[in-house]
C-alpha positions in Angstrom: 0.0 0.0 0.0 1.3 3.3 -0.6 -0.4 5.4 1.6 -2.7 7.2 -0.9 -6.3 7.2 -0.1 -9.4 8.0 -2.5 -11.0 11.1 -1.5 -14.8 11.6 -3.4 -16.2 15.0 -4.1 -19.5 16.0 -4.6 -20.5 19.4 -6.3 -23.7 21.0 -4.4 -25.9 23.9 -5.0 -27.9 25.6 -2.7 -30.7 22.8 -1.2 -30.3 19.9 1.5 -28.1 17.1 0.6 -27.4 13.5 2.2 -23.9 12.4 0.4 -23.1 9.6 1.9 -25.1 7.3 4.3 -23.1 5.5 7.4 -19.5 6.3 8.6 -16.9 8.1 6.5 -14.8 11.4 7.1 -15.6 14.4 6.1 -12.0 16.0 4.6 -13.3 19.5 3.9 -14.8 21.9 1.7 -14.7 24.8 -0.8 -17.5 27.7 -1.2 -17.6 29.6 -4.4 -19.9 32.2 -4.8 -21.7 33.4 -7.6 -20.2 37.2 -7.3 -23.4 38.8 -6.1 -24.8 36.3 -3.4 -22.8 35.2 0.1 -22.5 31.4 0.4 -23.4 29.4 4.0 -22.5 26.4 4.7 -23.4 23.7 7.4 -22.2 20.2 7.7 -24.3 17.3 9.6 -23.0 14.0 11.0 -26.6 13.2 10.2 -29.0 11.8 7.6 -30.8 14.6 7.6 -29.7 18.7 7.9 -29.9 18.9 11.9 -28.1 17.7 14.5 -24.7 17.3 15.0 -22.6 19.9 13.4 -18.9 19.3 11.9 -18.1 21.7 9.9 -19.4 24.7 7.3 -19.0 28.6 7.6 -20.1 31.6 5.3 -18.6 33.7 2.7 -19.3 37.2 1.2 -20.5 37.1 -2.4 -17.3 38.8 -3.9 -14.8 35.7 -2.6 -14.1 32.5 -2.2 -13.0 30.2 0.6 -11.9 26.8 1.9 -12.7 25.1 5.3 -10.3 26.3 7.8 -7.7 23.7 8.5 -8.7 22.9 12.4 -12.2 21.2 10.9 -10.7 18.8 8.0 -10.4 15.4 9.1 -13.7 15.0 11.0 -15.4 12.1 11.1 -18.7 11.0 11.1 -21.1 8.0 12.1 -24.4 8.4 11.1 -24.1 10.0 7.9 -22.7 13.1 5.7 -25.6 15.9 4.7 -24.6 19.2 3.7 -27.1 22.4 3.9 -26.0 25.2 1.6 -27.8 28.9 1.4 -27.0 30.9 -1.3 -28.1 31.9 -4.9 -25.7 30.0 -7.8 -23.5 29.4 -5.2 -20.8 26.5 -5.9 -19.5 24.2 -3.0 -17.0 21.1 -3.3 -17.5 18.8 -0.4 -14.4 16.5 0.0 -15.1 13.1 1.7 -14.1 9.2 2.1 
């Protein structure tokens, strides 16, 4: 083995989404914007978009951003959903 692991990525606009059911890691994230309308972010160890919160944050409309590093790497049991606000917003969820 050389130590290389196979990271999935799922592209989301705005809306409630279940990626993956049952235990994984979630490795982190990137917001984009559309250039007029902020971007939120919140990330559920969950099957649903409550509970228990691992991650997400918020960006103004004229930037983009990436998960700060003290959040990557946190795992979950129940389940991976992401909730994203935010007109034609972009986010890359990074997961395994």
């Amino acid at each position: 083995m050389n130590g290389v692991i196979g990271v999935e990525v799922a592209e989301l606009a705005a809306g409630t989404t279940t990626i993956k059911t049952g235990p994984g890691v979630f490795v982190g994230l990137v917001m984009k914007p559309d250039g007029a309308n902020a971007v939120t972010v919140d990330v559920y160890d969950n099957t649903a978009g409550s509970g228990k919160r691992i991650g997400g944050g918020r960006v103004p409309s004229t930037s983009s951003g990436v998960l700060p590093p003290s959040l990557v790497g946190a795992s979950f049991g129940v389940g991976l959903t992401v909730v994203v606000a935010g007109t034609g917003a972009a986010v890359f969820v990074y997961y395994v």
